[in-house]
N, CA, C and O atoms as CSV, one atom per row, in Angstrom:
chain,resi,resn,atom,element,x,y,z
A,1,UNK,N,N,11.816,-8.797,-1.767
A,1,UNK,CA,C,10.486,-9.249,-1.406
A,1,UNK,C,C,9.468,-8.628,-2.361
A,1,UNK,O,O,9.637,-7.462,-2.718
A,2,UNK,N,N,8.282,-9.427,-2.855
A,2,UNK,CA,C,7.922,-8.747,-3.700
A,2,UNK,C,C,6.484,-8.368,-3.205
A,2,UNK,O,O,5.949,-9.191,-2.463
A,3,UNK,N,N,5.821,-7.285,-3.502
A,3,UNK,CA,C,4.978,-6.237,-2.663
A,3,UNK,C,C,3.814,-6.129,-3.761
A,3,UNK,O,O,3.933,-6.153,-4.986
A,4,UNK,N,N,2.275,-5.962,-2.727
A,4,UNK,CA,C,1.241,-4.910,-3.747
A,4,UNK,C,C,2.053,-3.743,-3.839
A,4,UNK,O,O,2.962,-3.244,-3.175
A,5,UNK,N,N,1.243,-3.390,-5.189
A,5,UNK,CA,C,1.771,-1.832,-5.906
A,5,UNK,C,C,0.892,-1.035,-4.448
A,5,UNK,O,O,-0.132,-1.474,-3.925
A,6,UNK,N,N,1.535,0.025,-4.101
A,6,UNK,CA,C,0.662,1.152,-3.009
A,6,UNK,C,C,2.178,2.149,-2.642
A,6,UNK,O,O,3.327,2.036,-2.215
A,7,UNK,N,N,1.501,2.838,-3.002
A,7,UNK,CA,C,2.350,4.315,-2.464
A,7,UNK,C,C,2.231,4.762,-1.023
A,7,UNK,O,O,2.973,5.556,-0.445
A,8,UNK,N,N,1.099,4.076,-0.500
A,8,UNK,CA,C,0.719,4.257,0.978
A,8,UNK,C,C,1.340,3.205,1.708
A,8,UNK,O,O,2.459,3.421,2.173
A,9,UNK,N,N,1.042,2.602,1.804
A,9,UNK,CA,C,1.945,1.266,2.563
A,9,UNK,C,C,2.723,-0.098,2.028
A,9,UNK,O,O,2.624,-0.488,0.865
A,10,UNK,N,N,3.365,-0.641,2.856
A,10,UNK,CA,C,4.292,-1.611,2.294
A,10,UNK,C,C,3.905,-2.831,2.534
A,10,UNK,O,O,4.112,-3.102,3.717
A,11,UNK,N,N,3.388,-3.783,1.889
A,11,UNK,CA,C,2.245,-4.511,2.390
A,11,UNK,C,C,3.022,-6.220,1.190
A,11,UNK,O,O,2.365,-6.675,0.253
A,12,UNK,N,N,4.090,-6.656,1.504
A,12,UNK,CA,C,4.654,-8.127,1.176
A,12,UNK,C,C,3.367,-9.005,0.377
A,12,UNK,O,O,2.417,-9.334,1.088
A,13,UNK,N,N,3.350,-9.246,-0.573
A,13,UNK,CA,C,2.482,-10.603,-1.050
A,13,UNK,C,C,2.060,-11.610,-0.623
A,13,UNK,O,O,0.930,-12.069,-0.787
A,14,UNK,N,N,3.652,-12.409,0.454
A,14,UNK,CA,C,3.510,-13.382,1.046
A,14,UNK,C,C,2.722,-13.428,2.357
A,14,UNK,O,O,2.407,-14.498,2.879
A,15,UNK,N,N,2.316,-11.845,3.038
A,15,UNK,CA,C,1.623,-11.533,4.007
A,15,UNK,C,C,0.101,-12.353,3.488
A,15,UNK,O,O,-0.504,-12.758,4.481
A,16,UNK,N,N,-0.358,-12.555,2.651
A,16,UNK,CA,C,-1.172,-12.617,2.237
A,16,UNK,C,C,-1.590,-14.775,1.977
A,16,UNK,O,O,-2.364,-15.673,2.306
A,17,UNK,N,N,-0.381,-14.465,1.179
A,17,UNK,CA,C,-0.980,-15.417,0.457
A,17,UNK,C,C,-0.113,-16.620,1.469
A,17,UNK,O,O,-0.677,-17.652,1.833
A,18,UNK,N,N,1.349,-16.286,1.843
A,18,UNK,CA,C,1.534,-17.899,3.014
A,18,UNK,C,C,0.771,-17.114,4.375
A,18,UNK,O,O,0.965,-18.167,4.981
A,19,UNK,N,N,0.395,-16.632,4.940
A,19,UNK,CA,C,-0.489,-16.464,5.779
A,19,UNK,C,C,-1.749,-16.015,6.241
A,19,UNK,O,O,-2.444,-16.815,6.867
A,20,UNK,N,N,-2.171,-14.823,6.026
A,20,UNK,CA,C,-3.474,-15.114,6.245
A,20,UNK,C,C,-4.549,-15.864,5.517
A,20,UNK,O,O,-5.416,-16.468,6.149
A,21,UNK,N,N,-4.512,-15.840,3.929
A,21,UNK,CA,C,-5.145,-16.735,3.404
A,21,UNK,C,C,-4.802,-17.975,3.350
A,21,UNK,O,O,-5.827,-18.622,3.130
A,22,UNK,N,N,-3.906,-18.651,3.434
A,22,UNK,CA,C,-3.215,-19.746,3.612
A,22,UNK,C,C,-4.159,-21.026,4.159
A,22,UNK,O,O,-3.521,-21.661,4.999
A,23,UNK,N,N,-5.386,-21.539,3.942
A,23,UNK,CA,C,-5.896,-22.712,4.694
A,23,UNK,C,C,-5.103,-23.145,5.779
A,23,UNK,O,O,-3.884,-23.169,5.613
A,24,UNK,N,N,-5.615,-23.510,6.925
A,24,UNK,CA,C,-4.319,-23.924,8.036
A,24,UNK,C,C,-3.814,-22.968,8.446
A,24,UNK,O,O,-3.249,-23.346,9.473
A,25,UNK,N,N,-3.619,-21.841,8.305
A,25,UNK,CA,C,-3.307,-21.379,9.296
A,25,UNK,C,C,-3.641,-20.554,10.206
A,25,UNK,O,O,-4.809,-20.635,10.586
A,26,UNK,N,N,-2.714,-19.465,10.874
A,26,UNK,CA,C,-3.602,-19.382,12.290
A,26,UNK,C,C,-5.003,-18.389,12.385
A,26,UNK,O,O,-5.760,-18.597,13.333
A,27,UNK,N,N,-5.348,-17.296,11.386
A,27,UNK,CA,C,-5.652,-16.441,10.970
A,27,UNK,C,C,-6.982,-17.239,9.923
A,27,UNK,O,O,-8.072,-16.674,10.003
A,28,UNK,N,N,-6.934,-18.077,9.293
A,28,UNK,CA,C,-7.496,-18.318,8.116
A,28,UNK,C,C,-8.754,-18.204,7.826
A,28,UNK,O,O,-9.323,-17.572,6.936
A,29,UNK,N,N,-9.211,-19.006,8.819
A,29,UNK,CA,C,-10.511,-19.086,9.269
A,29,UNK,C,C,-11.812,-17.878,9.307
A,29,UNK,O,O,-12.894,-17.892,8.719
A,30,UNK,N,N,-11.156,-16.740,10.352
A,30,UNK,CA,C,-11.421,-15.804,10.260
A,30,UNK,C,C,-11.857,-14.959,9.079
A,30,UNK,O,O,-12.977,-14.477,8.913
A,31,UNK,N,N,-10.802,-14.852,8.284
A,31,UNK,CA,C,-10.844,-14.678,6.758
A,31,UNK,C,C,-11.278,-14.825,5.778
A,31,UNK,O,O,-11.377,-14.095,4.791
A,32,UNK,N,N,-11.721,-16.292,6.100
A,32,UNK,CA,C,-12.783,-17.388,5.199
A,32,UNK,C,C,-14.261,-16.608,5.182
A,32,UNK,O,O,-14.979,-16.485,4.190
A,33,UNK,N,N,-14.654,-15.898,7.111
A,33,UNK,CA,C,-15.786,-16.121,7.401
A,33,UNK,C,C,-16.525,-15.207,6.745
A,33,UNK,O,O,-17.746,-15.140,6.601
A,34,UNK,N,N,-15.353,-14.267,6.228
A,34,UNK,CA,C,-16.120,-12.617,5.751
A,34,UNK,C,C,-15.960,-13.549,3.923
A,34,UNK,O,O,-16.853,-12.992,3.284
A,35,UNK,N,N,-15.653,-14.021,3.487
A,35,UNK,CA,C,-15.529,-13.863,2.140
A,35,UNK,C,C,-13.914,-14.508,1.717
A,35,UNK,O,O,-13.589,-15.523,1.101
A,36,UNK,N,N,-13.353,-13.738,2.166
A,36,UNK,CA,C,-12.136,-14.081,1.413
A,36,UNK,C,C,-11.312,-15.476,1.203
A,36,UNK,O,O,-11.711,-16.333,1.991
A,37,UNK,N,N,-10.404,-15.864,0.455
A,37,UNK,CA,C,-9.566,-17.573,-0.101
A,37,UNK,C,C,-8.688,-17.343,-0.945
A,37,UNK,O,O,-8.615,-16.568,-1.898
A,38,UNK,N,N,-7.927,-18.200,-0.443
A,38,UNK,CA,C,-6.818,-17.811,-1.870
A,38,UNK,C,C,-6.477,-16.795,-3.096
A,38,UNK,O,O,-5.570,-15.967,-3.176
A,39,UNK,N,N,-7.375,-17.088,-3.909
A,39,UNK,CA,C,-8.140,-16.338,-5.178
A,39,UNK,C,C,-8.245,-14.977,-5.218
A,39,UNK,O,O,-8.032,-14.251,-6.189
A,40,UNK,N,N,-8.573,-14.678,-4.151
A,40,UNK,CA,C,-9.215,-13.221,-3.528
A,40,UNK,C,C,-8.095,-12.484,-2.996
A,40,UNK,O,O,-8.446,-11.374,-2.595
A,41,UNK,N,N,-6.938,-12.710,-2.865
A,41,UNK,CA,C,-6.359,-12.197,-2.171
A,41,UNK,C,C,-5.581,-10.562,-2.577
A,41,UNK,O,O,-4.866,-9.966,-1.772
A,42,UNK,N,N,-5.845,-10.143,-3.704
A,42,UNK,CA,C,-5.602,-8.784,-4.026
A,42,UNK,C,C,-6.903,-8.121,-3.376
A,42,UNK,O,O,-6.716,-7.075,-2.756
A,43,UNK,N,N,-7.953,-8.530,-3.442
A,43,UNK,CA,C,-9.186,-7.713,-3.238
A,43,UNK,C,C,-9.088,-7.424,-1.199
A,43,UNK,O,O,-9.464,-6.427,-0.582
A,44,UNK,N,N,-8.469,-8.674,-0.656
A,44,UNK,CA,C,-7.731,-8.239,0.589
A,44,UNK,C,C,-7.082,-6.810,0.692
A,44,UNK,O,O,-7.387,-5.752,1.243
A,45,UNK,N,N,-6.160,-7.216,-0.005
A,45,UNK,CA,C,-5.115,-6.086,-0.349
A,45,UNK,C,C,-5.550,-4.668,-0.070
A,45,UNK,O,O,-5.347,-3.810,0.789
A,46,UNK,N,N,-6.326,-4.827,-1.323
A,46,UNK,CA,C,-7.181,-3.462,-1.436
A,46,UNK,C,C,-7.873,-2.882,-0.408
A,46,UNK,O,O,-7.519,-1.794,0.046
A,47,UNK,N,N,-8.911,-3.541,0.051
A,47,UNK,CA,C,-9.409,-3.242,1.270
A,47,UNK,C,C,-8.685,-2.772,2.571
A,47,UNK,O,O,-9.332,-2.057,3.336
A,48,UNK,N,N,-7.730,-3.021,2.809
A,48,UNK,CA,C,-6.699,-3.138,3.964
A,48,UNK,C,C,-5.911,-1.584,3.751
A,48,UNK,O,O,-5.677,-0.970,4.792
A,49,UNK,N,N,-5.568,-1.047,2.652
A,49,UNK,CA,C,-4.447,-0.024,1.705
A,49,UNK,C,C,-5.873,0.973,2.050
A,49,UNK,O,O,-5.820,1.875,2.886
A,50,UNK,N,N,-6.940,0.697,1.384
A,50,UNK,CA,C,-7.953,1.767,1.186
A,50,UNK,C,C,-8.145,2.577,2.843
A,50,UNK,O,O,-8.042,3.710,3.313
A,51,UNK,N,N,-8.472,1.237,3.295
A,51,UNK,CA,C,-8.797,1.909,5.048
A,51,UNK,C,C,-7.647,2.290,5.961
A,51,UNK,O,O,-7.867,2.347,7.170
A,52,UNK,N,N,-6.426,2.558,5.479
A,52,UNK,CA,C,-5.577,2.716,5.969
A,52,UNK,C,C,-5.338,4.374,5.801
A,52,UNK,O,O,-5.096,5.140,4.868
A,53,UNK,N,N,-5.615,4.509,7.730
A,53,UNK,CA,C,-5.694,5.988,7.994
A,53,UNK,C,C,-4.650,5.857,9.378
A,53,UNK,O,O,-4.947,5.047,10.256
A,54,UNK,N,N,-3.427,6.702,9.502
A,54,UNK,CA,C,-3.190,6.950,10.454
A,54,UNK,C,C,-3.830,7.669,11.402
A,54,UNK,O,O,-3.705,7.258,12.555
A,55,UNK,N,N,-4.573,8.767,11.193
A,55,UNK,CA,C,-5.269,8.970,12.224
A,55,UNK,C,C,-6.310,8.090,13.180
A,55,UNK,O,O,-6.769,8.075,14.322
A,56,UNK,N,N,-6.351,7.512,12.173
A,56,UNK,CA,C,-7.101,5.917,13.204
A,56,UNK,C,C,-6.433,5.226,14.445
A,56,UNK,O,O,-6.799,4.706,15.499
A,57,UNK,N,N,-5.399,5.460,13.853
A,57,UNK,CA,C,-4.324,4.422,14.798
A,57,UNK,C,C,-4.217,4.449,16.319
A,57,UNK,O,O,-4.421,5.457,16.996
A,58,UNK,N,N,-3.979,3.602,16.655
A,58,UNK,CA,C,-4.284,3.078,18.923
A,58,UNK,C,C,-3.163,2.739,19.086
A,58,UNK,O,O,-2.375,2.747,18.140
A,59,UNK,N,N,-2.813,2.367,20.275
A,59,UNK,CA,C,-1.775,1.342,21.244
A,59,UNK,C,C,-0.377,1.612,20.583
A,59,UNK,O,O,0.357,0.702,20.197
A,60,UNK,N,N,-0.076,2.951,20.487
A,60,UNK,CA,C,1.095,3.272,19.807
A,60,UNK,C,C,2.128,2.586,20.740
A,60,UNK,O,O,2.104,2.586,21.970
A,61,UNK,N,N,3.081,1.974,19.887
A,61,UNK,CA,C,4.544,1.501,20.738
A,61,UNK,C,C,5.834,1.644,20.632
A,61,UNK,O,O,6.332,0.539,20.417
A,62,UNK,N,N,6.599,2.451,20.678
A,62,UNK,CA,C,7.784,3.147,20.479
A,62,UNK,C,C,9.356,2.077,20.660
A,62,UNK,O,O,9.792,1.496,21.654
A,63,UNK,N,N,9.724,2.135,19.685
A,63,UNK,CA,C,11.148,1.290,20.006
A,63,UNK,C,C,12.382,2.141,19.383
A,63,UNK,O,O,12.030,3.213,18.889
A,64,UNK,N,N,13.406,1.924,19.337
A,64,UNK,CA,C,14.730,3.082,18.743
A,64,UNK,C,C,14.565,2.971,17.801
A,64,UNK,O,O,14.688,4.039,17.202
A,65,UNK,N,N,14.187,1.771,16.901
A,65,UNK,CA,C,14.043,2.626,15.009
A,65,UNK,C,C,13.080,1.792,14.834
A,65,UNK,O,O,13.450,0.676,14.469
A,66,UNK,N,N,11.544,1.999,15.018
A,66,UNK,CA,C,10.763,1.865,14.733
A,66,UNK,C,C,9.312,2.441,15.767
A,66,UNK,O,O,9.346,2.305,16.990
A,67,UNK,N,N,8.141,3.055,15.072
A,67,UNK,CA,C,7.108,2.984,15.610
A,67,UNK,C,C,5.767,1.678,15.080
A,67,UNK,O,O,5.417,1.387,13.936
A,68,UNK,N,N,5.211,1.053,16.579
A,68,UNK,CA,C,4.213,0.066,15.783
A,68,UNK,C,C,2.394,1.177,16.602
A,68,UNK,O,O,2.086,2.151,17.290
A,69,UNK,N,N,1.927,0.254,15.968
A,69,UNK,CA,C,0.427,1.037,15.968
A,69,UNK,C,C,-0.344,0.048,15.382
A,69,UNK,O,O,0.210,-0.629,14.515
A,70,UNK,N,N,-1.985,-0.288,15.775
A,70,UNK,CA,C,-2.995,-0.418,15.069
A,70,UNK,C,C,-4.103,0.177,14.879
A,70,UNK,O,O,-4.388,1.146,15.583
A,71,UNK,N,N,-5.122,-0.362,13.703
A,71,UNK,CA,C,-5.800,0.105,13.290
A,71,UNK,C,C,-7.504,-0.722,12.869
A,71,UNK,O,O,-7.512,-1.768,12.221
A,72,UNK,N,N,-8.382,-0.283,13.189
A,72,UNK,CA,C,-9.249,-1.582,12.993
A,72,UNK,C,C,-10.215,-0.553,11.932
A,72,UNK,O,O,-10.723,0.568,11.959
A,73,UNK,N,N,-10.108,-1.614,11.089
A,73,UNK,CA,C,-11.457,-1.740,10.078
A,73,UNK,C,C,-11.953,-3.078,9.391
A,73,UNK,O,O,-11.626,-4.261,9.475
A,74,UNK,N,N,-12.824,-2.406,8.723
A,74,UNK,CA,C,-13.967,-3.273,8.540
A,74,UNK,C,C,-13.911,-3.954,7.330
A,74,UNK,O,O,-14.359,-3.246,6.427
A,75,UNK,N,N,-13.500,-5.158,6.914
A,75,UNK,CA,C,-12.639,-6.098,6.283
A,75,UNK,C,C,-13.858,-7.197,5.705
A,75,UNK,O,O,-14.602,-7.729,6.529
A,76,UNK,N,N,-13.968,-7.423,4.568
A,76,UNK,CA,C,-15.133,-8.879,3.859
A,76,UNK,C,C,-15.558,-7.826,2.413
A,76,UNK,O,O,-15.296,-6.751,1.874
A,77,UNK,N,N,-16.614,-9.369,2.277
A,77,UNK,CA,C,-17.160,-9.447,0.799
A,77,UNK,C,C,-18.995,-8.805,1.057
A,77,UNK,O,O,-19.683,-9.085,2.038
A,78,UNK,N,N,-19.343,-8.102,0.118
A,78,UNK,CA,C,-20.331,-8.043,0.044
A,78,UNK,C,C,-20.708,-7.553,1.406
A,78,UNK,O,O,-20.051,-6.589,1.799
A,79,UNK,N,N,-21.781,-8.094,2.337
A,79,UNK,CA,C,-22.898,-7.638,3.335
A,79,UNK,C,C,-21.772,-8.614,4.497
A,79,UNK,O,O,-21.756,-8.270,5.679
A,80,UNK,N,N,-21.085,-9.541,4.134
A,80,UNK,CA,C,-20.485,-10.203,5.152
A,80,UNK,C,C,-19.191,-9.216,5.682
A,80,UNK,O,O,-18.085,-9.278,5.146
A,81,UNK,N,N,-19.432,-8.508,6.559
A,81,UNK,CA,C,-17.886,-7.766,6.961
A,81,UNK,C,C,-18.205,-7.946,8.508
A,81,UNK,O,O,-19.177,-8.207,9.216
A,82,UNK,N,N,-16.826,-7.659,8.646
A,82,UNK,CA,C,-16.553,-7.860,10.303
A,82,UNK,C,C,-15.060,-6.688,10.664
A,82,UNK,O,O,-14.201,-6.264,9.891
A,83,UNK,N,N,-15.212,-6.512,11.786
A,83,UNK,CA,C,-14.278,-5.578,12.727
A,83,UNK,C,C,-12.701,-6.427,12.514
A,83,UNK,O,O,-12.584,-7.310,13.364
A,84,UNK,N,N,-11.939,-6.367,11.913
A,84,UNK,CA,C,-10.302,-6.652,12.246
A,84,UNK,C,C,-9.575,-5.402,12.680
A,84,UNK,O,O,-9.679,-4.184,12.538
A,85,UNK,N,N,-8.698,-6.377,13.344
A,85,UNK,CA,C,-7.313,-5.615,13.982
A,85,UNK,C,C,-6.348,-5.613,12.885
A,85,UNK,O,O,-6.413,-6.625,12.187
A,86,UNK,N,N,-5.361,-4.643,12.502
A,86,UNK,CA,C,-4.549,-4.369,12.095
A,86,UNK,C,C,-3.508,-3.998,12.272
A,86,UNK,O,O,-3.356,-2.929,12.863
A,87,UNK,N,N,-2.604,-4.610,11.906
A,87,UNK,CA,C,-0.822,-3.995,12.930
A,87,UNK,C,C,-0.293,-3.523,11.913
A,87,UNK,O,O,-0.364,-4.119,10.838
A,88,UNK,N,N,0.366,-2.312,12.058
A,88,UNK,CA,C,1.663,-1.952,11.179
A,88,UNK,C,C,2.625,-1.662,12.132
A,88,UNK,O,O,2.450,-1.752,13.347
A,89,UNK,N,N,3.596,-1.329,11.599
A,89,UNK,CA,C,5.098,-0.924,12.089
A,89,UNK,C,C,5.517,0.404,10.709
A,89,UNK,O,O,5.185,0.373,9.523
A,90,UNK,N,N,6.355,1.482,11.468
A,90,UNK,CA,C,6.599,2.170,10.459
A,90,UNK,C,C,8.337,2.360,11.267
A,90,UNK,O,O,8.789,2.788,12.329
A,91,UNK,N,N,8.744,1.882,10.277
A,91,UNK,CA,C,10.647,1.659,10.486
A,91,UNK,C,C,11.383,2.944,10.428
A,91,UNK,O,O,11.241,3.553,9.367
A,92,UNK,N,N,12.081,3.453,11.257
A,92,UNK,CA,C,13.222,4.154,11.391
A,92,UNK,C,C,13.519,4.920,9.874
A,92,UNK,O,O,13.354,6.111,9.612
A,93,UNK,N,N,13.952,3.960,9.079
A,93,UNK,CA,C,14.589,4.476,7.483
A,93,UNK,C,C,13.630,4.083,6.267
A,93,UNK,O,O,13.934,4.176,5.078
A,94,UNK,N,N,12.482,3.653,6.754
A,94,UNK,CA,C,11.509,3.142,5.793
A,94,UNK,C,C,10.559,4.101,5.191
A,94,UNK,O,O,10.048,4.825,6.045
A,95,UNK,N,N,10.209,4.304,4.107
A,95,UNK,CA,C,9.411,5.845,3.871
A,95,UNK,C,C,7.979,5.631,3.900
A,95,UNK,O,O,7.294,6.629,3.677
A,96,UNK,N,N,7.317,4.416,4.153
A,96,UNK,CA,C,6.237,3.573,3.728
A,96,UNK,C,C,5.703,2.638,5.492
A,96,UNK,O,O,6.590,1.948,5.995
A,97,UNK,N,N,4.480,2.701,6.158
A,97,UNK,CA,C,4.186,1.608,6.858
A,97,UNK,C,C,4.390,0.733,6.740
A,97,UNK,O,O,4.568,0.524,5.540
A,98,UNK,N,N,4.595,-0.701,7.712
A,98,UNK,CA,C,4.565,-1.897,7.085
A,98,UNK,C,C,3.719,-2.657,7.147
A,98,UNK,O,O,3.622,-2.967,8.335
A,99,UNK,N,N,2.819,-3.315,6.419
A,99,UNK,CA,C,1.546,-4.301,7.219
A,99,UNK,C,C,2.800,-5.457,8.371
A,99,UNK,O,O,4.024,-5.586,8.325
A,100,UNK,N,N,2.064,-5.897,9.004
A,100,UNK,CA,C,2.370,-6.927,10.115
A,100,UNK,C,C,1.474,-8.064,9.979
A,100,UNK,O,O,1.567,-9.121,9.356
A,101,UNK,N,N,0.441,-7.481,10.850
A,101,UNK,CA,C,-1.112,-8.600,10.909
A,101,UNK,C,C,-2.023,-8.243,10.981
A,101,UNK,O,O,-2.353,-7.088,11.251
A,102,UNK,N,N,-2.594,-9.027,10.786
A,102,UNK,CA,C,-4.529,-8.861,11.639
A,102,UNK,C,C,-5.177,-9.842,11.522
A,102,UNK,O,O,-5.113,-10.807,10.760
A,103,UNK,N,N,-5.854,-9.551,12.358
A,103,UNK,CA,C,-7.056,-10.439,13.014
A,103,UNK,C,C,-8.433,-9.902,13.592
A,103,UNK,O,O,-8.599,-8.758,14.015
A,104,UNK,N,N,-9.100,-10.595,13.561
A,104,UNK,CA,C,-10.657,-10.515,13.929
A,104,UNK,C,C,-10.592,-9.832,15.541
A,104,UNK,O,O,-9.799,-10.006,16.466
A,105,UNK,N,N,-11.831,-8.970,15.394
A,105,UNK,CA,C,-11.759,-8.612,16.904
A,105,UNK,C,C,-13.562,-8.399,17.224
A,105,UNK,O,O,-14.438,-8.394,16.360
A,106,UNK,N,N,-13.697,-8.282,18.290
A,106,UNK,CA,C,-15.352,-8.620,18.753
A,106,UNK,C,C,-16.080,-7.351,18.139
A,106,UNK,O,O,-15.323,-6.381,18.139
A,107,UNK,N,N,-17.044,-7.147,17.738
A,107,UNK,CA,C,-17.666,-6.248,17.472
A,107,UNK,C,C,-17.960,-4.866,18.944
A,107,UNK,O,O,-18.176,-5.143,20.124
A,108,UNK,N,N,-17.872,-3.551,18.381
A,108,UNK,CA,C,-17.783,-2.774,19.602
A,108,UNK,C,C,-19.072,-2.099,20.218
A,108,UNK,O,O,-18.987,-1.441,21.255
C-alpha cells in the first residue's frame, strides 16, 4: 500500500484520494466546505500528521491486538476551518498509528 512519507503515523494515499476527497462520496462534501479537492490532497495530509497528538486522544477502545482512539482538530484552507473527528487505530505489531477516518463534527 502506498503511504504519505511521516514517521508519526501511517496514513494510506488511497485514504485520501478514493475517499475522502473523492467527489461522491460519503465524507466529501464536508471537505469541499473547508477548502479542500482532489488537487489538495497532500496539504490534507499535512494538516492531519501535524495535529496529530496522542495526548489529545478520547473514546479509547481496546481490542486483543489493537488500540482505536480519536482525535479532533481543526482541518481547512485559509480562514475557512472547521472542527473534524479523527479515528486512528494503533495495531498490536504496528510501530506507527493508523489513520481510519474523519469527519466533521459540530463546533464545541
Amino acid at each position: 500500500m502506498i503511504c504519505y512519507p511521516s514517521d508519526k503515523v501511517y496514513f494510506p494515499v488511497s485514504k485520501i484520494q478514493n475517499y475522502l476527497l473523492m467527489p461522491g462520496s460519503k465524507h466529501y462534501s464536508e471537505f469541499h466546505a473547508v477548502g479542500f479537492n482532489p488537487l489538495n490532497g497532500f496539504e490534507l495530509f499535512k494538516q492531519i500528521e501535524s495535529q496529530f497528538d496522542k495526548k489529545k486522544a478520547e473514546g479509547y477502545r481496546y481490542d486483543t491486538d489493537a488500540i482505536s482512539y480519536s482525535i479532533i482538530m481543526i482541518l481547512g484552507l485559509k480562514t475557512n476551518r472547521a472542527p473534524f473527528l479523527t479515528a486512528w487505530q494503533e495495531d498490536r505489531l504496528s510501530p506507527l498509528p493508523r489513520f481510519i477516518t474523519a469527519h466533521r463534527v459540530a463546533k464545541e
